[in-house]
N, CA, C and O atoms as a GROMACS GRO file, in nm:
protein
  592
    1UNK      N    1  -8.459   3.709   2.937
    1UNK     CA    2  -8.376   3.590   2.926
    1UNK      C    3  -8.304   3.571   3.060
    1UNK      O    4  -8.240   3.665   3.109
    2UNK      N    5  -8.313   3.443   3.125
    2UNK     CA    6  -8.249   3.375   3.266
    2UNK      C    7  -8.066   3.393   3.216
    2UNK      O    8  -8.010   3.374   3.108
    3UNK      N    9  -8.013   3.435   3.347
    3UNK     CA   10  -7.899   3.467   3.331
    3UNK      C   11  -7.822   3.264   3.307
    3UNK      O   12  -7.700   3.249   3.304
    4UNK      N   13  -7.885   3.182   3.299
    4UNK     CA   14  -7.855   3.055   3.265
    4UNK      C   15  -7.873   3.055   3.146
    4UNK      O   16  -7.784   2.987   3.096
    5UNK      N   17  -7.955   3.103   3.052
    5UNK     CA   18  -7.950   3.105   2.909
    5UNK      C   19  -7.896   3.225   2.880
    5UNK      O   20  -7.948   3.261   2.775
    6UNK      N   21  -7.825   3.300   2.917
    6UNK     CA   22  -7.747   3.369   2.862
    6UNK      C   23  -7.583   3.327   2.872
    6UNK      O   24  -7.501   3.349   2.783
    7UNK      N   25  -7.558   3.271   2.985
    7UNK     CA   26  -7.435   3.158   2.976
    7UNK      C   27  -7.415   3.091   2.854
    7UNK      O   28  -7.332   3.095   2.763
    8UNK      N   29  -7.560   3.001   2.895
    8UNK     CA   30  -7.539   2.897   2.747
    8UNK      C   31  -7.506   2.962   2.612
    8UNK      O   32  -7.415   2.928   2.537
    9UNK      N   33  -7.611   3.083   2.591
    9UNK     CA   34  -7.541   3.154   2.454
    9UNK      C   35  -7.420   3.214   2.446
    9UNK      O   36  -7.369   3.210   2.334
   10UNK      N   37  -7.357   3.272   2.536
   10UNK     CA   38  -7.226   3.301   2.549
   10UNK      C   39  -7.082   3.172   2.537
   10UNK      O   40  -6.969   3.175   2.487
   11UNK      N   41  -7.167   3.064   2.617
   11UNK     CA   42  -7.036   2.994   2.560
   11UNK      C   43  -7.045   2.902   2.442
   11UNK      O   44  -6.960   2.821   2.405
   12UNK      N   45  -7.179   2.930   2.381
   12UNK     CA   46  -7.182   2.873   2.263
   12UNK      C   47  -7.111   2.958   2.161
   12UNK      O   48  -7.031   2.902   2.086
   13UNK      N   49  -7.134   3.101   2.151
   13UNK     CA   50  -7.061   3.186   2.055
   13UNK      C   51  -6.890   3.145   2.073
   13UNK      O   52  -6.807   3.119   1.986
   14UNK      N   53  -6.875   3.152   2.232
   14UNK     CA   54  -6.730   3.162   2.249
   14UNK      C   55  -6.694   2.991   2.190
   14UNK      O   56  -6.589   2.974   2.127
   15UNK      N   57  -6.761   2.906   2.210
   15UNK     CA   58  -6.694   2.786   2.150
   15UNK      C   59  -6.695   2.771   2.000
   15UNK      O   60  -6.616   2.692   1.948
   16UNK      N   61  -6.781   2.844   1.927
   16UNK     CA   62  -6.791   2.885   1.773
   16UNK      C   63  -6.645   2.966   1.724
   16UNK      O   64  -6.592   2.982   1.614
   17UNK      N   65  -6.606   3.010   1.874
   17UNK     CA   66  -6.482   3.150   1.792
   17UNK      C   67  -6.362   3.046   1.810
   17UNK      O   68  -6.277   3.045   1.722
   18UNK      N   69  -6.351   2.966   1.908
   18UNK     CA   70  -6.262   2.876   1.953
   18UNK      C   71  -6.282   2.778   1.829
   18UNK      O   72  -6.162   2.776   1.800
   19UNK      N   73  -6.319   2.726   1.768
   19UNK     CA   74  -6.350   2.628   1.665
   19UNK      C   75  -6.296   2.702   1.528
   19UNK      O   76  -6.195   2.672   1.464
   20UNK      N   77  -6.389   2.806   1.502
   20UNK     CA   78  -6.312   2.873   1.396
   20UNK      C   79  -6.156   2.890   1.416
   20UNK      O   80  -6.092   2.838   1.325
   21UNK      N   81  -6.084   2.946   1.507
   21UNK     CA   82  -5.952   2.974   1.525
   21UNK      C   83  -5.861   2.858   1.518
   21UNK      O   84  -5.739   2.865   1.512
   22UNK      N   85  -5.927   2.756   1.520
   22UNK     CA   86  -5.885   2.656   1.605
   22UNK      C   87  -5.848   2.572   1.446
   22UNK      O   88  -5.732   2.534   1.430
   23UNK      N   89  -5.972   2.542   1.313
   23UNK     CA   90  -6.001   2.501   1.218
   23UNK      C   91  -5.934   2.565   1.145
   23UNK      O   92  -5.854   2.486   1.094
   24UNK      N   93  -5.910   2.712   1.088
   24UNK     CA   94  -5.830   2.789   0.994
   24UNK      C   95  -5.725   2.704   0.957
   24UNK      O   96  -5.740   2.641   0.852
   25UNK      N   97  -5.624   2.689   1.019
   25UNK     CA   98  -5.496   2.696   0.960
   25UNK      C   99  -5.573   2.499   0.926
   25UNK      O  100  -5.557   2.488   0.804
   26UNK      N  101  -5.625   2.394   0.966
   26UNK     CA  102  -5.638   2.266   0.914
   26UNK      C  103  -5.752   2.304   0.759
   26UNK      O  104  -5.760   2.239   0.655
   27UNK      N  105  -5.808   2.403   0.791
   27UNK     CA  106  -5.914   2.418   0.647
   27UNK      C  107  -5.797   2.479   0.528
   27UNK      O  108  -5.791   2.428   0.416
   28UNK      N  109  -5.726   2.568   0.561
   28UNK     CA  110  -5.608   2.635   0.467
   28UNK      C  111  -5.561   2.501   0.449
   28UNK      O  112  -5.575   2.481   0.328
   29UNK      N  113  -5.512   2.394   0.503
   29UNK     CA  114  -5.387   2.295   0.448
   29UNK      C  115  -5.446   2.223   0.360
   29UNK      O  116  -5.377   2.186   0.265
   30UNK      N  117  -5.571   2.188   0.365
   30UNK     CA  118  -5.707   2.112   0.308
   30UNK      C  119  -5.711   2.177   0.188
   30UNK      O  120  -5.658   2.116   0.095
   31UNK      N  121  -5.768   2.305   0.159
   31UNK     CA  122  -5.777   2.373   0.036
   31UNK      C  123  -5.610   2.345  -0.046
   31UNK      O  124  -5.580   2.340  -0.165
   32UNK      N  125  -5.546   2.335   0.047
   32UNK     CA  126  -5.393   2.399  -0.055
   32UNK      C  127  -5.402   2.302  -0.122
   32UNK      O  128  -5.416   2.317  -0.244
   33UNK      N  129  -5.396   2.148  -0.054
   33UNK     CA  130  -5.346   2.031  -0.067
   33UNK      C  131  -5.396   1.968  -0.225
   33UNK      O  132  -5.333   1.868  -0.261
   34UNK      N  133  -5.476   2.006  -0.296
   34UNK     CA  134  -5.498   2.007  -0.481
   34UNK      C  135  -5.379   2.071  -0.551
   34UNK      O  136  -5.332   2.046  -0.662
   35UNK      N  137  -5.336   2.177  -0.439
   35UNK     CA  138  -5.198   2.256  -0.545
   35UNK      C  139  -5.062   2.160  -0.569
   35UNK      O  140  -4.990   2.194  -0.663
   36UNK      N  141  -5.035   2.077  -0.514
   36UNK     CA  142  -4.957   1.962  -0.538
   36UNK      C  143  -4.993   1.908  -0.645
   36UNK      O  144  -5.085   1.826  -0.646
   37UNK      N  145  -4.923   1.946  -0.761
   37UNK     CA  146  -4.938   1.879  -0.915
   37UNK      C  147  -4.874   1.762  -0.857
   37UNK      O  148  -4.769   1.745  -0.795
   38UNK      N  149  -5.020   1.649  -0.916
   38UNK     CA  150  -4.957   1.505  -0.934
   38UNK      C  151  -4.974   1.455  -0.797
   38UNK      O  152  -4.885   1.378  -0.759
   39UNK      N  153  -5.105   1.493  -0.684
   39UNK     CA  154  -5.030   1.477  -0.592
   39UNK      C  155  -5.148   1.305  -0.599
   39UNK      O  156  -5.229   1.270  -0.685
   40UNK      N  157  -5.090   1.220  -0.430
   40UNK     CA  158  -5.109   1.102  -0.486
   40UNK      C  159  -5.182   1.105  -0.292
   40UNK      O  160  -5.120   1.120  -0.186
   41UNK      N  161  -5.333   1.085  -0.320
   41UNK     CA  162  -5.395   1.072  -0.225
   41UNK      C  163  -5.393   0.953  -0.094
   41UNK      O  164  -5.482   0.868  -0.096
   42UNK      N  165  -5.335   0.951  -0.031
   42UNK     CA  166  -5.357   0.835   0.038
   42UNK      C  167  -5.493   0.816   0.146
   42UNK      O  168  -5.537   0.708   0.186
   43UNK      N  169  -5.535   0.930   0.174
   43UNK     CA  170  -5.635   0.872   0.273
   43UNK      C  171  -5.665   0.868   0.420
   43UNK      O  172  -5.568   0.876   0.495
   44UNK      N  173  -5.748   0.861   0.456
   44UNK     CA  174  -5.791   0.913   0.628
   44UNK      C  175  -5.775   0.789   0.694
   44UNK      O  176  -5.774   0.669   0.666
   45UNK      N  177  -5.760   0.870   0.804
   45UNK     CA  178  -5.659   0.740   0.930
   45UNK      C  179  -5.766   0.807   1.038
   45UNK      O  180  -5.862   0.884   1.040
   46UNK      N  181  -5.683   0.726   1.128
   46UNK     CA  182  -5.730   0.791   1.270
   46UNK      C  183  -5.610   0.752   1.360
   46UNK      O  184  -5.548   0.647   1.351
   47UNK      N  185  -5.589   0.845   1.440
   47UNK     CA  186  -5.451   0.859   1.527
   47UNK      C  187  -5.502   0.861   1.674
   47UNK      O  188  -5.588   0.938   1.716
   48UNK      N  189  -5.462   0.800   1.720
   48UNK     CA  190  -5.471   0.798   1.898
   48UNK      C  191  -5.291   0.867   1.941
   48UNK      O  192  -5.186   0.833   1.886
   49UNK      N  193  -5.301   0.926   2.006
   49UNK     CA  194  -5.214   0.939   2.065
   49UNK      C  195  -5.178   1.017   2.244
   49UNK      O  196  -5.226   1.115   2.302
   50UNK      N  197  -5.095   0.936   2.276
   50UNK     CA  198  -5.082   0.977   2.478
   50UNK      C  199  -4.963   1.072   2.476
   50UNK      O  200  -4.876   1.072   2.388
   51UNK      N  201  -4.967   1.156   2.585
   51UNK     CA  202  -4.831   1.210   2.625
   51UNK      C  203  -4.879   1.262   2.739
   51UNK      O  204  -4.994   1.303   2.760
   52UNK      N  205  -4.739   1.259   2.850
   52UNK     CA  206  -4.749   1.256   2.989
   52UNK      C  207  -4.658   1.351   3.006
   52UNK      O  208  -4.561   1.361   2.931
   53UNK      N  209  -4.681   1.431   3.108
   53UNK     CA  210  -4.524   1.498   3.163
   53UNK      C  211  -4.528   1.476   3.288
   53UNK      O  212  -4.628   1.478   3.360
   54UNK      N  213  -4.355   1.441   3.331
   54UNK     CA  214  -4.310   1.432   3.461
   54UNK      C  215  -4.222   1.544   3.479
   54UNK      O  216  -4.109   1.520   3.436
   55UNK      N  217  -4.236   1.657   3.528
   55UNK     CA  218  -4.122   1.767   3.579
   55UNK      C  219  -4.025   1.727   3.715
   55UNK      O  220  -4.106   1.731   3.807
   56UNK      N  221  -3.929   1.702   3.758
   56UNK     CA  222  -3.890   1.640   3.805
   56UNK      C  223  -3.924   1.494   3.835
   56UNK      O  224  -3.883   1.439   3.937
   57UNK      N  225  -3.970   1.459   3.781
   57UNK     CA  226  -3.969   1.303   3.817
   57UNK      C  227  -4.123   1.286   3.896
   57UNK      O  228  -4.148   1.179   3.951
   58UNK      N  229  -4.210   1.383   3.897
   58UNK     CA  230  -4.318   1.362   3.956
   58UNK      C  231  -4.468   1.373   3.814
   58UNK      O  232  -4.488   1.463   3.732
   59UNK      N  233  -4.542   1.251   3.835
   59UNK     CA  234  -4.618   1.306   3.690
   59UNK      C  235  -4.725   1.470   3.740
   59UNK      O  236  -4.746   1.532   3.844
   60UNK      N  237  -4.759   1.480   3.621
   60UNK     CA  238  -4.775   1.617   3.631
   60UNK      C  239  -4.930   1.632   3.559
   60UNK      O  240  -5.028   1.680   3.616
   61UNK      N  241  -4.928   1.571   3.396
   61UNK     CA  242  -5.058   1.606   3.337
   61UNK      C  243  -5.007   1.479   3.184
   61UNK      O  244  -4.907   1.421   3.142
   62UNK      N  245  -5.142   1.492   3.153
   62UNK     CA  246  -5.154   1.373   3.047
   62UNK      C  247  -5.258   1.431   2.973
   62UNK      O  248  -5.364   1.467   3.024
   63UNK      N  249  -5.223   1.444   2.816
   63UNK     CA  250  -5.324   1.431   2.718
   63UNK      C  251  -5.270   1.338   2.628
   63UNK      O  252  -5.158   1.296   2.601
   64UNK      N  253  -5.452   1.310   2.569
   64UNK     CA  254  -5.485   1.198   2.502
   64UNK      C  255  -5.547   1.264   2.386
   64UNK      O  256  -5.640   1.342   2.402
   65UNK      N  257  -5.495   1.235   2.261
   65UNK     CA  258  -5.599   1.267   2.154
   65UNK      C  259  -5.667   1.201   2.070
   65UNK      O  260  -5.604   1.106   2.023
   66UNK      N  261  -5.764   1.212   2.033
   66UNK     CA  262  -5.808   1.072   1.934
   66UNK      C  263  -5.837   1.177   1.812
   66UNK      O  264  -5.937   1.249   1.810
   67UNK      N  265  -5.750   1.175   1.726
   67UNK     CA  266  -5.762   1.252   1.579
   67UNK      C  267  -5.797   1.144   1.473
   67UNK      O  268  -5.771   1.023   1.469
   68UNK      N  269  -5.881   1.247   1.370
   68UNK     CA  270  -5.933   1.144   1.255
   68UNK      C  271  -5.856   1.271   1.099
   68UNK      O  272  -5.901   1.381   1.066
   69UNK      N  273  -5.769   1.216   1.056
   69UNK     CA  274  -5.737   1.344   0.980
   69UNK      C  275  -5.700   1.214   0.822
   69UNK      O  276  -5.721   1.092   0.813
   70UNK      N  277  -5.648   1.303   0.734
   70UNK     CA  278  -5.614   1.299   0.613
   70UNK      C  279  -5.445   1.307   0.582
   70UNK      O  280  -5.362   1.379   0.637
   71UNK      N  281  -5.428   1.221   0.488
   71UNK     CA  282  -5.280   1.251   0.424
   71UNK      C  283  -5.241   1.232   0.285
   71UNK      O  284  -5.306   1.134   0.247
   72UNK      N  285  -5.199   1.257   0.228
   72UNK     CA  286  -5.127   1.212   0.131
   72UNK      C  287  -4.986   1.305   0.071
   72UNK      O  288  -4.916   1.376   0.142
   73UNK      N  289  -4.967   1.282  -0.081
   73UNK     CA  290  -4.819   1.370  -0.130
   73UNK      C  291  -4.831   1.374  -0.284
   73UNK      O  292  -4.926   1.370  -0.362
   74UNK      N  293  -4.697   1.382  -0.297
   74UNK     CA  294  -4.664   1.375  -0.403
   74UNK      C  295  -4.695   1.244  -0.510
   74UNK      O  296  -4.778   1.165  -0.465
   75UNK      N  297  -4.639   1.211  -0.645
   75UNK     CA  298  -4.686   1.097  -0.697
   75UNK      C  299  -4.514   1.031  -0.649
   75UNK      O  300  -4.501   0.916  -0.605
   76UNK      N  301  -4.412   1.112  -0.664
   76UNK     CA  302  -4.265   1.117  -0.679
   76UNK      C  303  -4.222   1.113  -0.525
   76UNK      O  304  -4.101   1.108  -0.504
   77UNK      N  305  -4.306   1.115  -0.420
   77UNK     CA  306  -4.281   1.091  -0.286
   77UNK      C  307  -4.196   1.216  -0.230
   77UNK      O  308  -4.139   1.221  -0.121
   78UNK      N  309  -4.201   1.320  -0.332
   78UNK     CA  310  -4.086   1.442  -0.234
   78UNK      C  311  -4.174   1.540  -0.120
   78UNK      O  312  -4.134   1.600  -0.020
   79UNK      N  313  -4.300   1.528  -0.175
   79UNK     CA  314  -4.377   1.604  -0.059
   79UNK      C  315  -4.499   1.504  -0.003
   79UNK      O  316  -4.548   1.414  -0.072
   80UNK      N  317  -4.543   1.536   0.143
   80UNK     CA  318  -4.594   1.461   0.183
   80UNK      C  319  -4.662   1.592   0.308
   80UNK      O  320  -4.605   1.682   0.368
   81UNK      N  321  -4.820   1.541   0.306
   81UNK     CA  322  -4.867   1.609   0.413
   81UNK      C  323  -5.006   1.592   0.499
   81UNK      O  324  -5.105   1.611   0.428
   82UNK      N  325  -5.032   1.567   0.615
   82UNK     CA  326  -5.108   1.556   0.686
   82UNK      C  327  -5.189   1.681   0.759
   82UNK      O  328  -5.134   1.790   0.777
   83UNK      N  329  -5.333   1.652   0.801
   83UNK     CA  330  -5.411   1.758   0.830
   83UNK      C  331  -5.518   1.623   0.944
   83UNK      O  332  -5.601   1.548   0.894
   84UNK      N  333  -5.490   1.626   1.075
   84UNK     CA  334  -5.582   1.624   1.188
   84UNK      C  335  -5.645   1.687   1.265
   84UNK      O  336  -5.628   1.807   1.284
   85UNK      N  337  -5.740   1.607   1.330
   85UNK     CA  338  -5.767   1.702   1.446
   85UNK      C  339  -5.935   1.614   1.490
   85UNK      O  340  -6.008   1.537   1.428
   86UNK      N  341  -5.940   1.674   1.623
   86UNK     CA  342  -6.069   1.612   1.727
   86UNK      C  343  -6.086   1.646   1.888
   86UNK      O  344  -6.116   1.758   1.931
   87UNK      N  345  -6.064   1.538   1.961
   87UNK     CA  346  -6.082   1.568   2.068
   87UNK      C  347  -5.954   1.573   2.164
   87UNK      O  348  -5.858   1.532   2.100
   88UNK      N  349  -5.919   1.607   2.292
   88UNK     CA  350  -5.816   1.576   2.364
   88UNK      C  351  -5.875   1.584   2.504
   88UNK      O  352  -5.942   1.665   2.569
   89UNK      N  353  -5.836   1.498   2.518
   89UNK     CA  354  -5.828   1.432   2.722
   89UNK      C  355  -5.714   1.487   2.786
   89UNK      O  356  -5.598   1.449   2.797
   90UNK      N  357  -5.770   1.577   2.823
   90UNK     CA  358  -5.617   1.630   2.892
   90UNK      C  359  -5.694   1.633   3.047
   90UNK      O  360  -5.798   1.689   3.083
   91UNK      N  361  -5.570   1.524   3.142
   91UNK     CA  362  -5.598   1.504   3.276
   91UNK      C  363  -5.504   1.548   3.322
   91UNK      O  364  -5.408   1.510   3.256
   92UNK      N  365  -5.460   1.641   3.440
   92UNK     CA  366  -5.410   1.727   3.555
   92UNK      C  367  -5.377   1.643   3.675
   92UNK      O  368  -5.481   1.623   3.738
   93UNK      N  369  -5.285   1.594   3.723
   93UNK     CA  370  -5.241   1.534   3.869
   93UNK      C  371  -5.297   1.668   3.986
   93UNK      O  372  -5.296   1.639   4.105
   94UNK      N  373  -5.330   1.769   3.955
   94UNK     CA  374  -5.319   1.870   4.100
   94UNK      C  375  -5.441   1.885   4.132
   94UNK      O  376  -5.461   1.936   4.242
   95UNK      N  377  -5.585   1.837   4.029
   95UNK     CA  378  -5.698   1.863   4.056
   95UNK      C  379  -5.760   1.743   4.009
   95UNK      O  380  -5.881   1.757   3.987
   96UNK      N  381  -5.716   1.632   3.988
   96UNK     CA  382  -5.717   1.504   3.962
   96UNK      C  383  -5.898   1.504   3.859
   96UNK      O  384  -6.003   1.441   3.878
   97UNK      N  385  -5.855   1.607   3.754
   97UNK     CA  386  -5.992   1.636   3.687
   97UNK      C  387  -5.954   1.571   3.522
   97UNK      O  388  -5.841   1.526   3.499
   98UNK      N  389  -6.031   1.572   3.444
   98UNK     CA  390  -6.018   1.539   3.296
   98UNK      C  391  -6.099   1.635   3.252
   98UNK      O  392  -6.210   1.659   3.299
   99UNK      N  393  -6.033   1.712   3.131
   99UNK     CA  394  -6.103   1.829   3.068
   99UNK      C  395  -6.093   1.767   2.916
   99UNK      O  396  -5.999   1.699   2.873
  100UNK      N  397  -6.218   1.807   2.842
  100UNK     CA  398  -6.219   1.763   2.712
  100UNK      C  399  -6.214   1.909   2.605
  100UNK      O  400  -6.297   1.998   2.590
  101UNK      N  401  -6.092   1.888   2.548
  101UNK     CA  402  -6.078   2.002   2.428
  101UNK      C  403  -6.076   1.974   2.311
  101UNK      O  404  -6.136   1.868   2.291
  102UNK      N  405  -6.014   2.040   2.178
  102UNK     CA  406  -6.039   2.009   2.089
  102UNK      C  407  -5.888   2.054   2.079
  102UNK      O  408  -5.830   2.139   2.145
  103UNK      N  409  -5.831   1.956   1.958
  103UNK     CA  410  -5.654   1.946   1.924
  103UNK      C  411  -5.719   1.930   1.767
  103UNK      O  412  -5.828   1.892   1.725
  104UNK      N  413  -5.575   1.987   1.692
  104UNK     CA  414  -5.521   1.941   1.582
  104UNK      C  415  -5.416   1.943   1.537
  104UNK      O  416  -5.351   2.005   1.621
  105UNK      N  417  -5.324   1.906   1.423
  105UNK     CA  418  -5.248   1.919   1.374
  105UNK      C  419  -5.207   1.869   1.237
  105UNK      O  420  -5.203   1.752   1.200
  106UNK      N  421  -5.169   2.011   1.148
  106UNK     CA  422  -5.103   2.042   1.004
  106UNK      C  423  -4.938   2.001   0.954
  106UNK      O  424  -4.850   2.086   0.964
  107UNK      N  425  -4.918   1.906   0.916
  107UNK     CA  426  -4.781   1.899   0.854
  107UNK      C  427  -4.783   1.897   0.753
  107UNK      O  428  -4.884   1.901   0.682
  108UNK      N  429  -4.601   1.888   0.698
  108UNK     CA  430  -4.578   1.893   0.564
  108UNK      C  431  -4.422   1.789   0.584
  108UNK      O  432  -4.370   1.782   0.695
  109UNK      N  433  -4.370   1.725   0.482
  109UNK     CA  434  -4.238   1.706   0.453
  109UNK      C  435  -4.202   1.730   0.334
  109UNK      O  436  -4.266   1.689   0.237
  110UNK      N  437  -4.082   1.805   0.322
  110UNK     CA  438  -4.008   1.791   0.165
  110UNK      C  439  -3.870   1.700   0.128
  110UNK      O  440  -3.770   1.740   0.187
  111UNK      N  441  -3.858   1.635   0.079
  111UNK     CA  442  -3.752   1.630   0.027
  111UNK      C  443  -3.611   1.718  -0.044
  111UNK      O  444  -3.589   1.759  -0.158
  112UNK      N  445  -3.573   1.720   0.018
  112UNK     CA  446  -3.444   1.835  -0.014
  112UNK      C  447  -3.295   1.743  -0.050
  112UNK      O  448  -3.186   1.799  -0.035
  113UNK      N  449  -3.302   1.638  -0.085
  113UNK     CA  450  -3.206   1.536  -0.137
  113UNK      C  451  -3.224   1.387  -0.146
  113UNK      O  452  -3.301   1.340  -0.062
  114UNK      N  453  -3.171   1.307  -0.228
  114UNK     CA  454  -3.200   1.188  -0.216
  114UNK      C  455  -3.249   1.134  -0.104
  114UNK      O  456  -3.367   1.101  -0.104
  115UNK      N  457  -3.163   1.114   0.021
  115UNK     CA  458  -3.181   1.082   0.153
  115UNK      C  459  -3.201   1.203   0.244
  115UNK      O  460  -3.188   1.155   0.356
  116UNK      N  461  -3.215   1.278   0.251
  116UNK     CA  462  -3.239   1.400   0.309
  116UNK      C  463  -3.383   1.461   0.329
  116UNK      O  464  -3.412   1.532   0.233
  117UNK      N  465  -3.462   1.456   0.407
  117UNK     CA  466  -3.609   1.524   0.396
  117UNK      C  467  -3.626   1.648   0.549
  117UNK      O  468  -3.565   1.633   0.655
  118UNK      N  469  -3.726   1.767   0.518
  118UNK     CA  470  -3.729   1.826   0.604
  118UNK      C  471  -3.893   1.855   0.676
  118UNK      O  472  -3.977   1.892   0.594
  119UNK      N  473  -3.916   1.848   0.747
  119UNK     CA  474  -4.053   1.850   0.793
  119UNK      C  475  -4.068   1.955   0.902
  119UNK      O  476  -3.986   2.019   0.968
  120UNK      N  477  -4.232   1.946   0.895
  120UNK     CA  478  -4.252   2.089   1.019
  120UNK      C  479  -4.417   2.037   1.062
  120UNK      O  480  -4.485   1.962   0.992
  121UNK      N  481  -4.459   2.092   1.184
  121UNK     CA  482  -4.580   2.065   1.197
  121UNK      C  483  -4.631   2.158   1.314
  121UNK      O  484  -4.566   2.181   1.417
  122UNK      N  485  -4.747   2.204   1.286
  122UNK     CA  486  -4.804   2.309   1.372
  122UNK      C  487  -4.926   2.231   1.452
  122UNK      O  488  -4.978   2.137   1.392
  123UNK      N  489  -4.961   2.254   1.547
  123UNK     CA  490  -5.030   2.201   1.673
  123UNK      C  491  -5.099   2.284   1.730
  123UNK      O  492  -5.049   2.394   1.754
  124UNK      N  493  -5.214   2.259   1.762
  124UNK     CA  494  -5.307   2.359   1.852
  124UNK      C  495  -5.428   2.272   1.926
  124UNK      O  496  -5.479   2.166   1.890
  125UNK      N  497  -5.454   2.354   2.045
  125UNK     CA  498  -5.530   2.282   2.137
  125UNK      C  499  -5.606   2.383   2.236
  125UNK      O  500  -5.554   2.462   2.315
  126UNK      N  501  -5.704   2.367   2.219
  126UNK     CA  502  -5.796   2.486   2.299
  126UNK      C  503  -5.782   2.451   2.483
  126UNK      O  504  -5.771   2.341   2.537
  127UNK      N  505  -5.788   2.575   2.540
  127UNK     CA  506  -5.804   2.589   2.685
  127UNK      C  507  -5.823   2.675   2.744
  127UNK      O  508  -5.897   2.754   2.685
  128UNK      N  509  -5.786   2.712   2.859
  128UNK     CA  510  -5.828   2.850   2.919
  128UNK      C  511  -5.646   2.907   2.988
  128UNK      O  512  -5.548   2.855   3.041
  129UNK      N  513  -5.680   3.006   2.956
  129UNK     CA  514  -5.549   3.060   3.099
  129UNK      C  515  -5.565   3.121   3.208
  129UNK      O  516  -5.685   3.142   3.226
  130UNK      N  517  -5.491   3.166   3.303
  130UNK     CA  518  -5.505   3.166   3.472
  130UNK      C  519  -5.599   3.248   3.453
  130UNK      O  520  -5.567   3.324   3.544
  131UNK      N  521  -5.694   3.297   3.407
  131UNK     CA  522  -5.757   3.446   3.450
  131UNK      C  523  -5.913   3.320   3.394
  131UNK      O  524  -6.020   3.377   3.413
  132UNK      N  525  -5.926   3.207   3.349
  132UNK     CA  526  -6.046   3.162   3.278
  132UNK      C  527  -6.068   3.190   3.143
  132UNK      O  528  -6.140   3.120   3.072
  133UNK      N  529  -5.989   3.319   3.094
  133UNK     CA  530  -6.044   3.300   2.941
  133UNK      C  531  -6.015   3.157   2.873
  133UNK      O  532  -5.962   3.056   2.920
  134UNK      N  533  -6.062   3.178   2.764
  134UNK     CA  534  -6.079   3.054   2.640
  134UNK      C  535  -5.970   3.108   2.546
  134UNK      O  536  -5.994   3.214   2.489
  135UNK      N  537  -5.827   3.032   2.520
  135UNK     CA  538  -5.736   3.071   2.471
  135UNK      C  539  -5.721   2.926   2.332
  135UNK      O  540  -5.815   2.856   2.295
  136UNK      N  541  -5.590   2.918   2.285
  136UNK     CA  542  -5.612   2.827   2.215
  136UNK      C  543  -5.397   2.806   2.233
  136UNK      O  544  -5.326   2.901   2.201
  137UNK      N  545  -5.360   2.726   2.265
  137UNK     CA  546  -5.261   2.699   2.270
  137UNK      C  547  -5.144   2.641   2.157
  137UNK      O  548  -5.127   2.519   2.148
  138UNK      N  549  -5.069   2.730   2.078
  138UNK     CA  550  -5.004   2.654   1.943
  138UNK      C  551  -4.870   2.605   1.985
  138UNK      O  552  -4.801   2.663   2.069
  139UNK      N  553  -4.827   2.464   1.907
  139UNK     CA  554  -4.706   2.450   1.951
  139UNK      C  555  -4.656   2.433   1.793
  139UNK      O  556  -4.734   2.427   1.698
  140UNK      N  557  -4.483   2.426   1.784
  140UNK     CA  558  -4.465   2.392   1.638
  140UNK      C  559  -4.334   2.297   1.627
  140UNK      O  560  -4.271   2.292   1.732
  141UNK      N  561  -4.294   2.239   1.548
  141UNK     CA  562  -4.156   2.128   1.551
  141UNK      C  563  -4.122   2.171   1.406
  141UNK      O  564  -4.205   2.220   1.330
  142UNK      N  565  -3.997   2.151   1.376
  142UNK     CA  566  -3.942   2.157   1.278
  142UNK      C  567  -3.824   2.074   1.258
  142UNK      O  568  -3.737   2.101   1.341
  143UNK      N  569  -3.777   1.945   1.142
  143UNK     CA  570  -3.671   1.867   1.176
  143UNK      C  571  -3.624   1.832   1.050
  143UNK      O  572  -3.683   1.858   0.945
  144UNK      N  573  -3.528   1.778   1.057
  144UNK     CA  574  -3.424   1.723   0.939
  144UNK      C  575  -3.395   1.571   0.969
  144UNK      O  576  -3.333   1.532   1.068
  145UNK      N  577  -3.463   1.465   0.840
  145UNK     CA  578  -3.463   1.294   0.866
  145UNK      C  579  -3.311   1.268   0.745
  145UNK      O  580  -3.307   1.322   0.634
  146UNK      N  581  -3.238   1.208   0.780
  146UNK     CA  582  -3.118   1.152   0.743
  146UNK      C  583  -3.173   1.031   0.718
  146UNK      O  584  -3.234   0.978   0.812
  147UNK      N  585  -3.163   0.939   0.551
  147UNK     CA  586  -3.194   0.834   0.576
  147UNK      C  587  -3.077   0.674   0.543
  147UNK      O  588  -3.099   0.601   0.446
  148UNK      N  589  -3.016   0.660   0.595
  148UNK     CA  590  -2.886   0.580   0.580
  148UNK      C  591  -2.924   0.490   0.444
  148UNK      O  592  -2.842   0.411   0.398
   0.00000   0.00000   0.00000
C-alpha cells in the first residue's frame, strides 16, 4: 500500500473518531428527548449563523455555521430543547485561509417560575491544535431569562 493511501485511510479513521466524539453528546439529547412526558414536537429548522472576533480592535477570525437541527418541549412550555449541528467556515485573518469543520450544539431551558427560565447549551467544533492533532473544541453557556 502507497504511503498516499495510507494517509487517506488514516484520516478517514481519524475523521470517523472526530465524528463519533463530536455526535455523542447530540445522539444522547436525541434519544433523551421522548423522556419528556407530554412533550410537544416542534420540528427541524436550519440555523445559519456568523461570529467574528476582533481582539483589540483588529479582526482576527470568523466562523460561519450552517446547522440543520431539531427542537421542541414540553406540552406546558416549561421545558424546551434543541439538538444541531453541520458544517462550519471558520476563516483566519493571519493565513487568510477558510477551513471547513464540523459544529454542533445541545440545549435545554427550564422553567423555574412563572417568569423566570434557566437555560444551558453545550457547543463543539472540530480542529486541530498547535502540534496538528485533530482535537474537538467544547464551549458551554449557562443563563437566567427574566421575563417582565
Amino acid at each position: 500500500m502507497s504511503s498516499v493511501e495510507n494517509s487517506i485511510i488514516r484520516g478517514f479513521f481519524a475523521c470517523e473518531t472526530i465524528l463519533r466524539k463530536m455526535f455523542k453528546p447530540l445522539i444522547a439529547a436525541v434519544a433523551a428527548a421522548p423522556l419528556f412526558a407530554g412533550a410537544a414536537f416542534a420540528g427541524p429548522y436550519v440555523n445559519v449563523e456568523a461570529n467574528a472576533s476582533y481582539p483589540d480592535g483588529e479582526y482576527d477570525t470568523a466562523t460561519t455555521d450552517l446547522h440543520f437541527g431539531f427542537d421542541g418541549g414540553t406540552d406546558d412550555g416549561k421545558v424546551g430543547y434543541y439538538v444541531q449541528a453541520g458544517p462550519a467556515f471558520v476563516h483566519t485573518d493571519s493565513d487568510d485561509e477558510t477551513e471547513t469543520e464540523l459544529s454542533g450544539k445541545v440545549g435545554a431551558s427550564f422553567q423555574v417560575a412563572d417568569s423566570t427560565s434557566v437555560y444551558g447549551e453545550l457547543a463543539g467544533i472540530t480542529g486541530e491544535d498547535g502540534d496538528g492533532d485533530d482535537i474537538i473544541d467544547f464551549a458551554g453557556k449557562v443563563g437566567l431569562t427574566y421575563k417582565f
